[in-house]
N, C-alpha and C positions, 0 to 999 in steps of 0.2 A: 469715504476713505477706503482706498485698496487695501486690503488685507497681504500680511506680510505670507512670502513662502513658506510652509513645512520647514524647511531648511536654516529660513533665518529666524525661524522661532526656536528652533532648538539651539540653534547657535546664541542665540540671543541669553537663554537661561544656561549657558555654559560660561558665558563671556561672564556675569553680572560673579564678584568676587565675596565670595563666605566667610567673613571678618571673625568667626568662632577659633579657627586654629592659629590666624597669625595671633589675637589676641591671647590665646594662652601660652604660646609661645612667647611675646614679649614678657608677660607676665612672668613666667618662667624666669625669666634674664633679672627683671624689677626683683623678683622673691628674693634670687639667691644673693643678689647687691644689697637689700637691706637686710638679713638676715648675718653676713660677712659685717656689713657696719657695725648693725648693734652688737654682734659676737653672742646673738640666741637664736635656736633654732625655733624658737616660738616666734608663729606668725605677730601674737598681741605683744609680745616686745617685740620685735621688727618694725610694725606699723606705727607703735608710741615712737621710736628710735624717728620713722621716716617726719612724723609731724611733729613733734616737739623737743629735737636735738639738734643741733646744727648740721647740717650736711648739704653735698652741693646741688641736690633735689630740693629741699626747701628753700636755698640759697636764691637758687634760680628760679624757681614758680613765684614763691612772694611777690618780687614786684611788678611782675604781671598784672596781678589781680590788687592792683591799687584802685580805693575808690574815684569818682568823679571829681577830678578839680579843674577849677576854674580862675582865671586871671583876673586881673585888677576891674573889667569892667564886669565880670560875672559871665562871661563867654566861658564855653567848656574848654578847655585844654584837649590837644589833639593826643593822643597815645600814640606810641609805638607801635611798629609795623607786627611786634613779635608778641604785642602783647596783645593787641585787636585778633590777632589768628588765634590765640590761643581760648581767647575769651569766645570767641565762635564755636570752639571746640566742645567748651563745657554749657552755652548756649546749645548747641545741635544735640548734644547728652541730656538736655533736662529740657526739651521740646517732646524727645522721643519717649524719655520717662513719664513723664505727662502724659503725653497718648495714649501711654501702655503702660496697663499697671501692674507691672514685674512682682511678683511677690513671693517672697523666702522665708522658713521658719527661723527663726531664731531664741532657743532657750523655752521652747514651747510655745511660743507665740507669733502669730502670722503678722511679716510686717511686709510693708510696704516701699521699694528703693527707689527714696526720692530726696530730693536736695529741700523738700517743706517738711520732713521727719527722717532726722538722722541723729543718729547718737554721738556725740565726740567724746565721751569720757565715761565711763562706767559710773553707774551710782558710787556716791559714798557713805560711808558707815555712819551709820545715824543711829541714834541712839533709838531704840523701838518703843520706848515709852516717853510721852510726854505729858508733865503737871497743866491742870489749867484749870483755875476757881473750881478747887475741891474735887478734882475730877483726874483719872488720872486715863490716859489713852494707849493703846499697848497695839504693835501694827510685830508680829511675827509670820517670816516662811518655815513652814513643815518642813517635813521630812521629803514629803510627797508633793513639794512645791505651792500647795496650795497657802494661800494668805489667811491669816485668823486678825479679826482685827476685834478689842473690845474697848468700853467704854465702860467705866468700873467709878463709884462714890471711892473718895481717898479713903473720908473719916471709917466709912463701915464695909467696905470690898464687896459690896452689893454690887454684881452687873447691870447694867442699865440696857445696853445692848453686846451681842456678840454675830461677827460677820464672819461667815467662811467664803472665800471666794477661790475661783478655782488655778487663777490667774491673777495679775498683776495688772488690773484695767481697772480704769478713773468711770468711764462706760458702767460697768460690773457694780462698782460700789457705789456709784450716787444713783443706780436705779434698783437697788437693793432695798427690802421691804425696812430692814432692820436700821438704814441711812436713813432713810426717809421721814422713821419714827424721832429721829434725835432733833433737838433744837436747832435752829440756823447755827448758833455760836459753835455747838458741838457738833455739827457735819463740818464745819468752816477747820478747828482743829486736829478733826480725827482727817477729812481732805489732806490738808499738809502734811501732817505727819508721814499717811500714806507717799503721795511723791516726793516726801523726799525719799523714801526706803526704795524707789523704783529704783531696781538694776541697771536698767538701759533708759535713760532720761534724754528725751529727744528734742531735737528743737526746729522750728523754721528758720533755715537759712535767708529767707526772703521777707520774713517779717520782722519786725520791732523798730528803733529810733534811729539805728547808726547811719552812719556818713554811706549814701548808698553806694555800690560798684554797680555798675553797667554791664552786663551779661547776654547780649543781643538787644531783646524788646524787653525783658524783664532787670528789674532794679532789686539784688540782693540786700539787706540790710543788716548784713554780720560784719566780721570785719576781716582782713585778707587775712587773720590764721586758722579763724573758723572755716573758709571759705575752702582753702589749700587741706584742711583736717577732716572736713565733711567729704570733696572730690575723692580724697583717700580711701575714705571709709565707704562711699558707694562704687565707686571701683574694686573693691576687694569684696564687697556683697556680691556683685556680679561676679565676679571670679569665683564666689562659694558656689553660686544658683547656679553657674553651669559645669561647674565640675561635679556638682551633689547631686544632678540631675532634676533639678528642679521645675526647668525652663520645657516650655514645647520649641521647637524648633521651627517657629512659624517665621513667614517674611517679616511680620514687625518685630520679632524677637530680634531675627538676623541683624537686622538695623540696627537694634541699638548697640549692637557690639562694633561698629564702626567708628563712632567719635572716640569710643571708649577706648579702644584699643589704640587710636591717634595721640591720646592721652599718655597710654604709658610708654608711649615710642618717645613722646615728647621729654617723658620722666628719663626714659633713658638718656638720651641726648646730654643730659646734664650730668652722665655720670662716664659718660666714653672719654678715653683717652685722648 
């Protein structure tokens, strides 16, 4: 194969388009529209406002992202033109995340921005101790973030075990000297207790029983407001990781801010006059 001129090799990596500035640009547009909606200048009410309020961004993506159905003889149903494009969009974003494993701090802890571990809701308040045959389990964060977790007799407040962990990882505590020590029964309810207290509880968009949607080659198994709420929530990771400078600016980087940024052009679309 002839090798390309001096000339049209430089031309060539002028021509090829840096999806980093239109996407914060758009994004820019996306902020200040749900920020105006919800009526807060906080991003975490903006973002709750954009997924779980009526508006003509949810209005319009919802039924998009309808799962697989199929007619009377069990043949798939053909979709729509608007909602096959769209569904490629968030296919071409979670091909490229896959590849590339993007990854941001959040609240001290290294996560990973992928549509198999995203958070849609903030833990909730749970109560930090829990009864169970005589036994009573207590999961507290410090001052200094770290997690104390003990296992204590009811009748006589004898400790049994006590875990300091330094972080909020399932990892951390079930390979912990002082887990290990406890019964099956008592790792099983000091486990649970623990995730439920998890602040950022994540979940696989692509695993569990639900009616699948079709997503290019891969089959999501949430359901189209997890789906629409998770997109959200990894789009605005990415808008953290490179405005916090997180990111290298490498050619796989650059790429994935292409579908990404199509996405919220798409978001806009649905709120222009």
């Amino acid at each position: 194969m002839a090798r390309a001129p001096s000339n049209a090799t430089r031309w060539k990596e002028r021509a090829e388009i840096d999806y980093l500035g239109p996407f914060v640009k758009a994004w820019a547009g996306f902020n200040s529209w749900f920020k105006t909606e919800s009526g807060s200048r906080n991003d975490k009410d903006g973002l709750a406002h954009v997924k779980g309020v009526a508006n003509p961004v949810r209005a319009q993506i919802l039924p998009l992202l309808a799962p697989i159905e199929r007619d009377e003889r069990g043949d798939v149903r053909a979709e729509a033109i608007e909602a096959i494009r769209f569904k490629l969009l968030i296919a071409n974003l979670h091909a490229k995340l896959e590849a590339y494993a993007l990854e941001v701090h959040k609240n001290d802890r290294l996560e990973r921005i992928s549509f198999r571990s995203v958070c849609l809701l903030p833990g909730g308040n749970v109560p930090p101790r829990h009864e169970y045959n005589r036994h009573y389990y207590l999961v507290t964060r410090q001052a200094n973030n770290q997690w104390e977790l003990t296992v204590s007799r009811k009748a006589t407040g004898v400790v049994l075990q006590q875990i300091t962990l330094a972080e909020h990882s399932v990892d951390l505590l079930t390979a912990h000297q002082s887990y290990v020590a406890l019964t099956p029964a008592q790792r099983a309810q000091l486990l649970n207790l623990f995730q439920q207290c998890d602040p950022r509880p994540m979940i696989d968009l692509l695993a569990g029983n639900g009616q699948p949607i079709a997503i290019g080659d891969a089959q999501f198994r949430c359901t189209p407001v997890q789906l629409f709420g998770g997109l959200v929530e990894i789009i605005y990771a990415m808008r953290n990781a490179l405005l916090h400078g997180e990111i290298q600016p490498s050619q796989d980087v650059l790429e994935l801010y292409e579908p990404a940024y199509r996405i919220v052009m798409r978001f806009l679309d649905c709120i222009r006059d």
